[in-house]
PAVOPA-541261 format. One line per 4 residues: their letters; for each residue y, x, z of N, C-alpha, C. Coordinates in Angstrom, 2 decimals, m for minus. Layout:
% PAVOPA-541261
a = Y X Z Y X Z Y X Z  ...
//
This chain:
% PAVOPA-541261
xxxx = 100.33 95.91 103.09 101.75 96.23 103.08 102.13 96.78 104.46  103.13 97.62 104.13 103.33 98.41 105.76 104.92 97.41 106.30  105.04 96.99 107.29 105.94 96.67 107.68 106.59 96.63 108.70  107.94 96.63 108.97 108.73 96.73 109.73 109.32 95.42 110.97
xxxx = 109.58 95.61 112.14 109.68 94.33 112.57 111.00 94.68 113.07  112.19 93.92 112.74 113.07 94.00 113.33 114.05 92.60 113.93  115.13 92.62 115.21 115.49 91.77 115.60 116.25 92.14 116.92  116.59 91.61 117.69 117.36 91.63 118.96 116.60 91.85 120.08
xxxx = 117.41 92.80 120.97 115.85 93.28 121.67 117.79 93.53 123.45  118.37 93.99 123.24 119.33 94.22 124.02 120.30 92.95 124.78  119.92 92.88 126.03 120.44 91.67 126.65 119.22 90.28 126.57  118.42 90.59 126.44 117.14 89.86 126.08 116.03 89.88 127.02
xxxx = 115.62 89.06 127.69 114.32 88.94 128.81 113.58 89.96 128.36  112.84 91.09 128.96 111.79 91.82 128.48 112.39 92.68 127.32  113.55 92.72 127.16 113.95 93.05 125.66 113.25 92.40 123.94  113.35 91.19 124.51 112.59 90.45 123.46 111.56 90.92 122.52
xxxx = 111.13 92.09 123.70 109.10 92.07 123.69 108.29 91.65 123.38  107.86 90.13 123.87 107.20 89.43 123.60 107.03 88.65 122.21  108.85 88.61 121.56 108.56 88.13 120.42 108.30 88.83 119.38  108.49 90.50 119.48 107.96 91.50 118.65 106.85 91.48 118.88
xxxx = 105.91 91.39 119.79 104.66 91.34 119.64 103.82 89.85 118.83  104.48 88.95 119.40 104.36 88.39 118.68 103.60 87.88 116.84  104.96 88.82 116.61 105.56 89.21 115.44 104.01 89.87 114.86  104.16 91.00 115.71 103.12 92.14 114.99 101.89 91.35 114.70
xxxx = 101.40 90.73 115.80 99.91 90.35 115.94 99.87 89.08 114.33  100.35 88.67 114.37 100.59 87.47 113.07 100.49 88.27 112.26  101.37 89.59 111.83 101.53 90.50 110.53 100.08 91.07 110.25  99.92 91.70 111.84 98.28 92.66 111.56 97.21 91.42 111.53
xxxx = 97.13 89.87 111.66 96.05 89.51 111.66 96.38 88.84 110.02  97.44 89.05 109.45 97.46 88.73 107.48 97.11 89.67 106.99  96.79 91.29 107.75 96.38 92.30 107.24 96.80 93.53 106.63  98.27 93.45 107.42 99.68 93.98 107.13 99.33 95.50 108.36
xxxx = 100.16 96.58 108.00 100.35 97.89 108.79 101.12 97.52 109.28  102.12 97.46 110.80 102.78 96.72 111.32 103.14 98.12 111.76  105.26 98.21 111.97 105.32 99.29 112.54 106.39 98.54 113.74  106.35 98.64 114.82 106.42 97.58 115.50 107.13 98.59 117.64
xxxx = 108.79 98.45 116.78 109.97 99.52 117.61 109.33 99.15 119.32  108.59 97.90 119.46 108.63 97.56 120.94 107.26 97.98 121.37  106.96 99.06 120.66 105.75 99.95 121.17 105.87 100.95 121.24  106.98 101.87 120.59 107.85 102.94 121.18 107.28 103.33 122.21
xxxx = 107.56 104.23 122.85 108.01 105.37 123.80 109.63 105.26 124.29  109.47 105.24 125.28 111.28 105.83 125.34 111.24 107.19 124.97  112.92 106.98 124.38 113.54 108.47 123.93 113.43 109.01 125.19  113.19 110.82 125.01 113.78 111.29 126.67 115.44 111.37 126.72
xxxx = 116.25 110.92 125.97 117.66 110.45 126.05 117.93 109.58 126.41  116.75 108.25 126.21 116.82 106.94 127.35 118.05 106.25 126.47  118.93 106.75 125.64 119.84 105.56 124.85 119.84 104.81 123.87  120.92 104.14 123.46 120.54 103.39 122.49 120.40 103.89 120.91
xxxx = 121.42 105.05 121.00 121.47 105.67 119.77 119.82 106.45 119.66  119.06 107.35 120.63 118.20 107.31 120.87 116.42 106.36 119.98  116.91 105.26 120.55 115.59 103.97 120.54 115.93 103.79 118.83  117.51 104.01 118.38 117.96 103.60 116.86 117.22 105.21 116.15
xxxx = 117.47 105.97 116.37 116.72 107.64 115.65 115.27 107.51 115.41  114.40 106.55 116.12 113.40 106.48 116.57 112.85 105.29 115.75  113.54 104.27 115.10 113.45 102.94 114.87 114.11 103.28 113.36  114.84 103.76 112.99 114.99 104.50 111.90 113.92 105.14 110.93
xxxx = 113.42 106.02 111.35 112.30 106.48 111.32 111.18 105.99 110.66  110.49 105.21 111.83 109.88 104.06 111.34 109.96 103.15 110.45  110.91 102.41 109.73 111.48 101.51 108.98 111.50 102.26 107.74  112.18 103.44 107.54 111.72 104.26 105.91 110.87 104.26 105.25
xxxx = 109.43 104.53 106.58 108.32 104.65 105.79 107.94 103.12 105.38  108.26 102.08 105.58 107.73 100.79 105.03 108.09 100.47 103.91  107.34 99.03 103.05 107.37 98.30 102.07 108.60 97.07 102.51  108.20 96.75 103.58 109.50 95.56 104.00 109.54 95.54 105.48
xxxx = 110.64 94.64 105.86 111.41 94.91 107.31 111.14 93.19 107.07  110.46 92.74 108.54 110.41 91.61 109.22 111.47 90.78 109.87  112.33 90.46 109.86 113.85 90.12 110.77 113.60 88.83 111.68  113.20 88.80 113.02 113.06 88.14 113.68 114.42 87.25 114.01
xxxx = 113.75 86.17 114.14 115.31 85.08 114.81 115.78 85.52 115.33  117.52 85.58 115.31 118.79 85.84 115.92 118.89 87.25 115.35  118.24 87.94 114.86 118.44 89.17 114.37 120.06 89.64 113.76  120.77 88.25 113.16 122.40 88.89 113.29 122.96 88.91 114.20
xxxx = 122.35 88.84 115.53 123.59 88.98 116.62 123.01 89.88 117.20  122.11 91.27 116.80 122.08 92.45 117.06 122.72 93.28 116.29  123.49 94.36 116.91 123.50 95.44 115.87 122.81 96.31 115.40  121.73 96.77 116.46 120.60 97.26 115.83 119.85 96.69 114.20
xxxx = 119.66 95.29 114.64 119.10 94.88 113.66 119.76 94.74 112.45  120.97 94.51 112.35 121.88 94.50 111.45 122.24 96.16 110.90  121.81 97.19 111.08 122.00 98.36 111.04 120.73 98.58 110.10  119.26 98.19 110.45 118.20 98.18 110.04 118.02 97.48 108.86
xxxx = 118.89 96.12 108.71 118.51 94.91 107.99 119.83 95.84 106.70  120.57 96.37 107.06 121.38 96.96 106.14 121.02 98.89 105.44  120.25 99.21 106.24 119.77 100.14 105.79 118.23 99.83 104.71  117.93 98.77 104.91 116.82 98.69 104.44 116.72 97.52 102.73
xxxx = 117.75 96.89 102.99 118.85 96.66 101.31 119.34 98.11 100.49  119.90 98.71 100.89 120.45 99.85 100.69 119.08 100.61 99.70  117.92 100.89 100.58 117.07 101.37 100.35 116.15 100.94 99.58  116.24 99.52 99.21 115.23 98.86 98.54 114.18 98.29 99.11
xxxx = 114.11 97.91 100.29 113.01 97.45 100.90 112.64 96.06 101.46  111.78 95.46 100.57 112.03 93.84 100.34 112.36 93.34 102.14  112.80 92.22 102.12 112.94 91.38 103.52 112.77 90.26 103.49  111.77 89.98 104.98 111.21 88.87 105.23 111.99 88.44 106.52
xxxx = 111.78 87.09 106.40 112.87 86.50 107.74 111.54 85.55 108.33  111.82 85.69 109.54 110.88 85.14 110.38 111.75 83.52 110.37  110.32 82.41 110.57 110.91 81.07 109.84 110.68 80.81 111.75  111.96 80.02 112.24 112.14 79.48 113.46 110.94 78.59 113.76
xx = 109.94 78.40 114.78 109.31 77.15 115.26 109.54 76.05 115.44  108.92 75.09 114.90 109.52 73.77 115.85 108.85 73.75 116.59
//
């Protein structure tokens, strides 16, 4: 399955990097195509609308979108997590650690 990782990345240590990677490495070691925004490139526009054109993109071509914790108190992710209902594309919610 090809999938999408999405979540809060703005105002976030590292841009909450680490937990997209995270993310990915768990997906690609169940054997999943992982498409995974915090391996990007920067836009050469450097903005946010930018990193969203780019992250867009990516997310179409998948089977499902990953939604990492806190993911509603991004708008990115909430942009993604709503484009990707819209579109039909199942969603998985990342289950918090204890």
């Amino acid at each position: 399955m090809r999938i999408y990782v999405a979540g809060p990345m703005t105002g976030h240590p590292e841009f909450n990097y680490p937990a997209f990677h995270a993310a990915a490495a768990e997906l690609r070691a169940a054997g999943h195509h992982v498409e995974n925004p915090a391996e990007n490139p920067d836009p050469a526009c450097k903005s946010w609308a930018g990193y969203m054109r780019m992250a867009i993109a990516q997310l179409v071509t998948c089977d499902a979108i990953y939604l990492l914790h806190g993911w509603r108190a991004s708008r990115g992710a909430r942009i993604e997590h709503d484009l990707a209902c819209a579109l039909g594309i199942d969603r998985q919610f990342e289950t918090p650690k204890q």
